[in-house]
N, C-alpha and C positions, 0 to 999 in steps of 0.2 A: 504493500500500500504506500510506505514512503516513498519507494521506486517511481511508484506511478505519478505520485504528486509531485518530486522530484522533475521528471521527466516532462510533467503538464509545464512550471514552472520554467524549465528549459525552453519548451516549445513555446510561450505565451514569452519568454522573456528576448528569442529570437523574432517569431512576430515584430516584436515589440521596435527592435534593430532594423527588424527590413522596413516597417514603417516609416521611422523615422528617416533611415537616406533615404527613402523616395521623397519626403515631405522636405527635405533640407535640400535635394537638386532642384526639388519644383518651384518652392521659393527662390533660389540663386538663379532659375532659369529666367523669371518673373523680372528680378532685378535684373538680369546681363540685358533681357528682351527693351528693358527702357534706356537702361545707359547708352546702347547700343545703336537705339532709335535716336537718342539727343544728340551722340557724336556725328551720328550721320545727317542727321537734320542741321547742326552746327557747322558742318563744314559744307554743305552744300548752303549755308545761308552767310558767312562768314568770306570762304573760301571757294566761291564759285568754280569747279572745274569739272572739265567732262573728259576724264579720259578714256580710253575706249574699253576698258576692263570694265565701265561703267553703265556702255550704251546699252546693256541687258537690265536695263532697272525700271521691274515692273510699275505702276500706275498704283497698287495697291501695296507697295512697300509697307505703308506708315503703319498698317495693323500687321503685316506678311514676316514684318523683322522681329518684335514680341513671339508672335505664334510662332514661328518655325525655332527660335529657341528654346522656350517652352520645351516645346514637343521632344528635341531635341537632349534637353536634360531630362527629361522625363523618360526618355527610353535608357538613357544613360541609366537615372534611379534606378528604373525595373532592373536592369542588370545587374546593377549593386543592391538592391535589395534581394535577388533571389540568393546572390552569394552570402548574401549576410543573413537569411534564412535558415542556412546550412550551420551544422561546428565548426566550419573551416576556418580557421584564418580568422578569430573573432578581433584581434587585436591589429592585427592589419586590417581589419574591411572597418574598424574604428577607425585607424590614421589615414585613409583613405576617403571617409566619407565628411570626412573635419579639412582637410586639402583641396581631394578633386571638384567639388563645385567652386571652393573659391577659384583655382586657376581656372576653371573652363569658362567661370563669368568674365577675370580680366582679359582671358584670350580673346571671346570671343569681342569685345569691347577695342583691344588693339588689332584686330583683322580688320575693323572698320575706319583705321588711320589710312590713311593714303598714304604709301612712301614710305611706307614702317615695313621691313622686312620682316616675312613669318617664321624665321628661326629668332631676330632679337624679340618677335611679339610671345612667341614661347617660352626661353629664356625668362623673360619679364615676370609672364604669368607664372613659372615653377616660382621663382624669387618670393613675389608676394603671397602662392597658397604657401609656401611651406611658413611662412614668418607669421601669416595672419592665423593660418593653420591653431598653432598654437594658443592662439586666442582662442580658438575656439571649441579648442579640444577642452580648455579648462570650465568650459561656459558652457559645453552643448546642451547638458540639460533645460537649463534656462533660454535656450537660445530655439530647442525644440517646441518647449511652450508655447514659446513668441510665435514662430512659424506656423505653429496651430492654429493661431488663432487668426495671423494676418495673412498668412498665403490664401483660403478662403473670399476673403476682403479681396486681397490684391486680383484674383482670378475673377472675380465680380466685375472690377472697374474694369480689366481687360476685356471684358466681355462687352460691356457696355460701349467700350472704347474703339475695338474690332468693329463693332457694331454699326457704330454711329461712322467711324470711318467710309466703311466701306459703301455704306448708303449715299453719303457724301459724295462718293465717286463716281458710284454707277447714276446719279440723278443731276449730274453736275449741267449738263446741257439743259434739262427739265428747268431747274432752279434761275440758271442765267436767262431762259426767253420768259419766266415768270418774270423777273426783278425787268427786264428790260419794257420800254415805250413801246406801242405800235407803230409802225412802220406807217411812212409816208405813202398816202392814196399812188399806186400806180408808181410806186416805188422800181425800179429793173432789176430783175437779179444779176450777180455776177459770178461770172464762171473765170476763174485764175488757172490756167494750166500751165507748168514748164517742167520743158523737156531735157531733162536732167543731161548734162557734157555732149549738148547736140549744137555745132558750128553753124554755122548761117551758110557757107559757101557749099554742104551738103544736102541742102534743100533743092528740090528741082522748081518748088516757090521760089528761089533763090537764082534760077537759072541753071542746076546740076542739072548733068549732063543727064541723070539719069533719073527715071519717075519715082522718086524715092517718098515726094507729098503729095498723090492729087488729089486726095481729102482736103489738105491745108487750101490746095489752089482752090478748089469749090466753093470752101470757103471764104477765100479770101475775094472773092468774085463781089460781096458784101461788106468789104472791110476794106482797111488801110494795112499796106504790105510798107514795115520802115526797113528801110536796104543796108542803112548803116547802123543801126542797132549795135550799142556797146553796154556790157554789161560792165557793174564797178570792181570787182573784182574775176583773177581768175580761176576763185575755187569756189565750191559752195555754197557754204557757210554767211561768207557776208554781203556776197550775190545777193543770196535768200534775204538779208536781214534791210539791207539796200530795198529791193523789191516791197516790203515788207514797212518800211520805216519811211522811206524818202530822204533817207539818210548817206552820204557818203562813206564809205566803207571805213575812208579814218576817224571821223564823227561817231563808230559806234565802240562799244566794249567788246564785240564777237571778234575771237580768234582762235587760231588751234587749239583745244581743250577748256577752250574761255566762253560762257554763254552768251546770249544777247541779255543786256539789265535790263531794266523797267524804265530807263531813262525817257525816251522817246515813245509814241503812242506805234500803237500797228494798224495796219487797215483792220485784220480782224477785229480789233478792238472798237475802234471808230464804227464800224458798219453794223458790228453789234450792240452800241448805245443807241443806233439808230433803230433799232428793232429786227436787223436783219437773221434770220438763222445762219451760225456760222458753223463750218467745219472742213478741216483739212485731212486728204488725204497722202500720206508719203510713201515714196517707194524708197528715198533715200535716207536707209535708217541710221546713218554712221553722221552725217550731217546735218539734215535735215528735221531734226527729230526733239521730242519735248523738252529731253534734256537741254536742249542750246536755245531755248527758250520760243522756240515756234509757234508752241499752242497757246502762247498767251490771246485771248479773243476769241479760240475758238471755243464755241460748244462743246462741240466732236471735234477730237483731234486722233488720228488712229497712226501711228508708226508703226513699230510690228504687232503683229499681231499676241506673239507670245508677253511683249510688256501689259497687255489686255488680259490677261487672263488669270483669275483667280485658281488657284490650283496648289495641292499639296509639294509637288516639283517646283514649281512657281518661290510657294514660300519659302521653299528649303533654298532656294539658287539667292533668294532677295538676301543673307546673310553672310557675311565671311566665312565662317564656321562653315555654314552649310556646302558654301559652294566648293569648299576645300572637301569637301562629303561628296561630293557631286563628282568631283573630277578624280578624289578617289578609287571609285565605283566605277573609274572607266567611261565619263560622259565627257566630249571634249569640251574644252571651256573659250577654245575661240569663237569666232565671231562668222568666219569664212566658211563654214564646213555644212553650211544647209541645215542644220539642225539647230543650231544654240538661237539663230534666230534666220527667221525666212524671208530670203530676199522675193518682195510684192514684184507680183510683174502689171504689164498693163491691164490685163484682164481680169486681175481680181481687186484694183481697185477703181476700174470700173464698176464692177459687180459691187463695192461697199458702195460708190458712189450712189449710185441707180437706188438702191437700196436705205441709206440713207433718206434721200428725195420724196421715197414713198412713208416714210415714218414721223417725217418732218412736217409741223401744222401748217396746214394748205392756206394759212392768211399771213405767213410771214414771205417774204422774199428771203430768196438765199446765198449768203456768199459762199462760194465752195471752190477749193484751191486741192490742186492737183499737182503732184510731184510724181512723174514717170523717168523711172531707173534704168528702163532699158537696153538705151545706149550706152550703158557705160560700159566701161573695162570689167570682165576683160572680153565683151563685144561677142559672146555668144549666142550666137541668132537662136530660140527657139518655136519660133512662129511658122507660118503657114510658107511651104512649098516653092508656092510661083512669087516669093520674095525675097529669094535665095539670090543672089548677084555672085558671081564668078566665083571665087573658091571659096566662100560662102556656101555653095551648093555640095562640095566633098563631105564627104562621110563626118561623123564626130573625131572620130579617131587620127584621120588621116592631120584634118586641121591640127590637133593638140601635136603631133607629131611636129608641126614645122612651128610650132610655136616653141616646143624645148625645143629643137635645133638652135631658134632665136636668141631663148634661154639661155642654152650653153653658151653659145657664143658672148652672148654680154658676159657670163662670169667668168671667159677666158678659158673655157675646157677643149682641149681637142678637139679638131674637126672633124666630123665623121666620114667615114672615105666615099669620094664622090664629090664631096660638096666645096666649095666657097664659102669664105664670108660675104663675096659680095652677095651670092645667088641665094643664100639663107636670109641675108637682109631683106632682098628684095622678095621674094616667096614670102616672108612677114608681113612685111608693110601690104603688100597686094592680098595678102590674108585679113590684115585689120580693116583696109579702107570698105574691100567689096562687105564683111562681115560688120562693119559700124553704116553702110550703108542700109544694107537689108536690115537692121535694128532700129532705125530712122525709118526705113517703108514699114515696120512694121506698125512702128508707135503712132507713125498718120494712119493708119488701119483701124486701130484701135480710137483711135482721137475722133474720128469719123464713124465709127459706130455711137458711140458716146454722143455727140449731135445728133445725128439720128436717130438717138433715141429722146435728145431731147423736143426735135422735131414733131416728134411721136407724140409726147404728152402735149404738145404745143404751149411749149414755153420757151422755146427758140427766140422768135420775136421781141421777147419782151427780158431779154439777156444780156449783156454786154460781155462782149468774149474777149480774153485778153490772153494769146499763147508766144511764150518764149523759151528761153533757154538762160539757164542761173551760169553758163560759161561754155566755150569750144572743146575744142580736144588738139593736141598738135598730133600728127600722125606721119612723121617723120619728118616736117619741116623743121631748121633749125636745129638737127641732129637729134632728135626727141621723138619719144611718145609718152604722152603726158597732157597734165593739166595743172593749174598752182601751182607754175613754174616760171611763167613769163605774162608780161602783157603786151605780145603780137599778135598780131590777127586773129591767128586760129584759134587763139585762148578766150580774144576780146569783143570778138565780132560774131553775135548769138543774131536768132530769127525774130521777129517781134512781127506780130499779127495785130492787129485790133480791131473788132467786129462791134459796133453799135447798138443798139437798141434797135431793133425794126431796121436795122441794118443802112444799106445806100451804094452808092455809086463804088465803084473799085477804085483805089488809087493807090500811085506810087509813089512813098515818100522817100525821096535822095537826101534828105537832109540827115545829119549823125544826130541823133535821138541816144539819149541816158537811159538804163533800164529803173534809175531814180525817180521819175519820172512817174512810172506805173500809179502810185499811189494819189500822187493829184489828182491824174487823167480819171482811175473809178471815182472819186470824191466828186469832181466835174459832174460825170454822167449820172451819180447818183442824187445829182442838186443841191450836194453841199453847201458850192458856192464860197463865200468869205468865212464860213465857219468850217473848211477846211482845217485841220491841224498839219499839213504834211504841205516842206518846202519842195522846191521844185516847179518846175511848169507843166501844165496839161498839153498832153499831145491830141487831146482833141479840136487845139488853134489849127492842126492841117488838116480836118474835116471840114469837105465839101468848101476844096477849093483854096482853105487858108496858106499859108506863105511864114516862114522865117520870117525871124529880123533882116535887117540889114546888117547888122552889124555878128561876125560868125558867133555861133553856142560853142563853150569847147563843154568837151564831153569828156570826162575824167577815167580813167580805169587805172588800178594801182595794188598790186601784193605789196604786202607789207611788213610780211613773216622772211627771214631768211632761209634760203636753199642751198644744200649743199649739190652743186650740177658735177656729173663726171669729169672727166679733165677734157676729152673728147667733141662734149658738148657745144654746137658751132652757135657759145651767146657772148657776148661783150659784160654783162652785168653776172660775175659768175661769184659774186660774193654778196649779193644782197638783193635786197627789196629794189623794186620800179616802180613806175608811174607809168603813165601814158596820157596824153590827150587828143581829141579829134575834133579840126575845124574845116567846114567844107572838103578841100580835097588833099589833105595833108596828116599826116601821123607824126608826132613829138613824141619821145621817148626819152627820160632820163633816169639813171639808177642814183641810188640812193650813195655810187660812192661820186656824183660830180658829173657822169658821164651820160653824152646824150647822141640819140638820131634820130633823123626825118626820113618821112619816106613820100614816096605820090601816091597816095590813097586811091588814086583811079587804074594807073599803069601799073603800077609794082604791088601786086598784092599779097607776092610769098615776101614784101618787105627786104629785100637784097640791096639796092641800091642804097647807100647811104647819105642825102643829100646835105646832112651836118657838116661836111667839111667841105660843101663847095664855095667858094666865096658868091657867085650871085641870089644865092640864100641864106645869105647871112643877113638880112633885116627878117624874114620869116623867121630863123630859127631865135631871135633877139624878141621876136612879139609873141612866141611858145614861151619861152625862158621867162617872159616876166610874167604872165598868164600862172604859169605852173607856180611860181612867188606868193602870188595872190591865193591859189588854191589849196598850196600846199607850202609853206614859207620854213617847214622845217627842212625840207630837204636840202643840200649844199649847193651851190651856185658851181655851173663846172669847172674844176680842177685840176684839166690834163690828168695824168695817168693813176687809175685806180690801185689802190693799195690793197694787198690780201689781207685779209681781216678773218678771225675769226668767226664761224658759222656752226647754226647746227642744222640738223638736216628737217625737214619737214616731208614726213612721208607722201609724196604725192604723184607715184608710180614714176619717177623720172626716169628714161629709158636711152643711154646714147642708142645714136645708129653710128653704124659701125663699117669697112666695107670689108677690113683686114685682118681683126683683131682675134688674135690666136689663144 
């Protein structure tokens, strides 16, 4: 009979242990889930950056970082409680259960530093459980009660908190056309499309050679086609924010890994006080995307689709801890591999778009902005058939085949027997161009269903279309294939369409037009008027008929990140940031070390000739020079010969071409 009470005792006194480390990780999980959430909410409020370890971050973080810790200690507990159930090891699974949640709370706490190595965040956390450890080996009893009674509480407010978040998020568009005005009687909607690293001189609306838009042409049969279209930067990022702001690309805070602030108003902002429904659709998740502050204004704003989504995967990826769990298990943790996140093509956000339109209250107008990815790099056509242009139309296999030939070559590997450098450059480059063609015929494809379907509902009419391009591509001009490397042509000079309301006569505008611009020109047509917030001029002064000034517009474009270019690369600014400007029939180029050139903007348009050191354009390049002063007064006045200077590289596929190179 002692035996057996003995024995109850033993088991009732084990119980008792395993209870207790579950209830000690669930509380330390509770706290690591809040500190966790502060640091992260701290430095993304503090310390704005977006690096790309970061573009995976779901919409529903703010309750997803709690819960997926939680969960996380709590399976931990059960493991330590089932051992501490057992005889085993009672005095280890004590120093154990007094340690491991403290480190696993400061860990998980410093995995959410940026720029904290995960062996010193390890490190750290053994340091602090072993030394608090002690505290709380002397204390645990006392410290078990506490937990009793407030882990309880604490799981409440989380619950409430979960709760209220996530409602938050899913009703955010409901909330913002509640809180907003009704919309102005016979208000237009606007429709913003661009065609993500699509050049203006590969349009057949451009004059290519080849029918790569006659969607666009149809359309533009009712609109104004601008010929010189410059956009302000030649990367994404503050293209978009340009577009977006009416801002000049040095005028904003957006730069590599740097969001857009709240400084400046956005059209979505603006057209949604006006009562408009707003929302964006993006295919370009790496820059284009909430994190860099895009969806400020919109209702709907959808990036990828996996940042959307509520889910136990989801919540475990939204943590340090976890995603260090995730890529344990064998999940890869890049960004390129089709699974961590899904690059949208044209046709499924179309499909959200359409879809959208139908859910949206039939008495608001709508602004709706479209980012199509298609043509980017690395220019894999996957569309229809009779779209296919020259080696474009080879097998999968055959293409990827001359692309590592290309490969090897840029990183200096043996040439394989048979070949050339020159004959693998050129098998490349005649692989990208026909293949960035047929991914431009496709996206007019797609852009012309999409009218056609707005056609359909008959809301075409009463639209104002605005389709461009947020930068070029260089595609072996200037020894390159790239973008956000220069500001020449094929970086600077994007399509600009613009279709009216009830539409009108076709016209072609010769004049160089800023893509800064955009944001007056919808303000204009939506009847703003002087209550406009956004600088700039409306391009709708060349509808039906209007005229420039007299006196030329220049037109800005300027990087302003340093690039590290190959030694190869045939540019003059190989150590820093440019500029550019365009007035009627001339190109100004100066880099940021002093150094400048002209070109003829009508005859020279791979930009070759260099007219800066002729002397009967030395009053033109003196009325550029003092222009660029005015617009940009920090850059140096030129210098004669550019000095190497330290750089660091900005990834933005820089590629020499090569003809020799072993």
């Amino acid at each position: 009979m002692i035996s057996n009470l003995l024995n109850n005792e033993n088991a009732s006194s084990r119980l008792g242990r395993a209870g207790s480390a579950l209830l000690v990780m669930v509380w330390f999980g509770l706290v690591a889930g809040a500190l966790e959430l502060g640091v992260v909410s701290a430095l993304g409020t503090f310390r704005p950056r977006v690096p790309v370890t970061l573009l995976r971050t779901n919409r529903h973080q703010i309750w997803m970082i709690p819960a997926a810790d939680v969960a996380v200690f709590a399976m931990v507990g059960v493991v330590l409680a089932v051992i501490a159930a057992t005889r085993l090891f009672p005095n280890v699974v004590r120093w154990v259960t007094t340690r491991l949640p403290i480190g696993l709370c400061v860990l998980t706490v410093l995995l959410g530093v940026e720029g904290l190595h995960p062996a010193a965040s390890v490190l750290l956390a053994c340091g602090v459980a072993v030394t608090l450890g002690l505290v709380l080996d002397r204390r645990f009893d006392s410290f078990v009660r506490f937990a009793r009674i407030s882990a309880p509480l604490m799981l409440v407010a989380f619950a409430a908190f979960a709760g209220i978040s996530y409602q938050r998020i899913v009703s955010n568009e409901q909330r913002m056309l509640a809180r907003s005005p009704k919309a102005k009687q016979g208000a237009p909607n606007v429709l913003f499309i661009v065609l993500d690293t699509v050049r203006a001189t590969c349009l057949s609306l451009n004059g290519h050679y080849r029918p790569t838009t006659p969607n666009l042409e149809r359309l533009a049969q009712r609109g104004m086609i601008f010929t010189e279209a410059r956009a302000t930067a030649p990367w994404t990022a503050p293209s978009h924010a340009s577009m977006m702001t009416g801002r000049q690309a040095h005028e904003l805070s957006i730069a590599p890994s740097i969001p857009l602030d709240g400084t400046h108003p956005t059209l979505a902002e603006v057209l949604a006080e006006q009562g408009y429904a707003t929302a964006g659709f993006v295919g370009n998740i790496y820059y284009c995307n909430a994190l860099y502050g895009f969806d400020r204004g919109f209702g709907r704003f959808e990036d990828s689709y996996e940042n959307r989504t509520a889910s136990a995967y989801e919540a475990l990826w939204s943590t340090g801890i976890g995603r260090r769990i995730v890529y344990a298990a064998g999940h890869p943790m890049t960004l390129d591999d089709g699974e961590t996140l899904l690059r949208k093509n044209a046709s499924m956000l179309n499909r959200d778009v359409i879809s959208w339109l139908d859910e949206k209250p039939a008495d608001r107008p709508f602004f709706a902005f479209i980012n199509y990815y298609d043509a980017h790099r690395p220019y894999h056509y996957t569309g229809d058939d009779d779209l296919r242009f020259g080696r474009a139309a080879l097998p999968f296999e055959e293409q990827r085949a001359i692309e590592r030939r290309y490969e090897d070559l840029l990183a200096g590997k043996p040439l394989p027997e048979g070949f050339t450098g020159e004959q693998i450059t050129i098998d490349a480059l005649e692989l990208f161009h026909d293949a960035y063609d047929s991914c431009i015929a496709h996206l007019d494809r797609q852009v012309g269903r999409l009218i056609d379907e707005f056609e359909r509902r008959g809301q075409l009419d009463n639209t104002l279309i605005v389709i461009t391009s947020d930068h070029g591509e260089l595609l072996g001009e200037h020894g390159m294939v790239a973008h956000g490397a220069t500001v020449y042509r094929q970086e600077s000079h994007v399509p600009l369409l613009i279709v009216p309301p009830r539409g009108g006569a076709p016209q072609l505008i010769t004049e160089p037009a800023s893509l800064r611009d955009i944001p007056a020109t919808v303000a204009d047509y939506v009847g703003l008027g002087d209550r406009s917030p956004f600088p700039g001029r409306t391009l709708s002064r060349f509808f039906l008929g209007g005229t420039a000034s007299n006196d030329p517009e220049f037109v800005l474009c300027e990087l302003q990140h340093y690039v590290a270019f190959p030694e190869d690369a045939q540019i003059p600014f190989r150590f820093g940031p440019s500029a550019s400007l365009v007035a009627r029939d001339r190109v100004y180029i100066r880099g940021y070390d002093g150094g400048e050139e002209l070109y003829d903007l009508r005859n020279d348009l791979l930009e070759i000739v260099d007219l800066a050191r002729v002397p009967e354009f030395r009053n033109e390049v003196e009325r550029f020079r003092d222009e660029m002063g005015k617009l940009r007064p920090e850059l140096p006045r030129p210098t004669g010969t550019p000095e190497a200077k330290n750089v660091w590289s900005q990834s933005a596929g820089v590629k020499a071409i090569t003809s020799d190179r072993h």
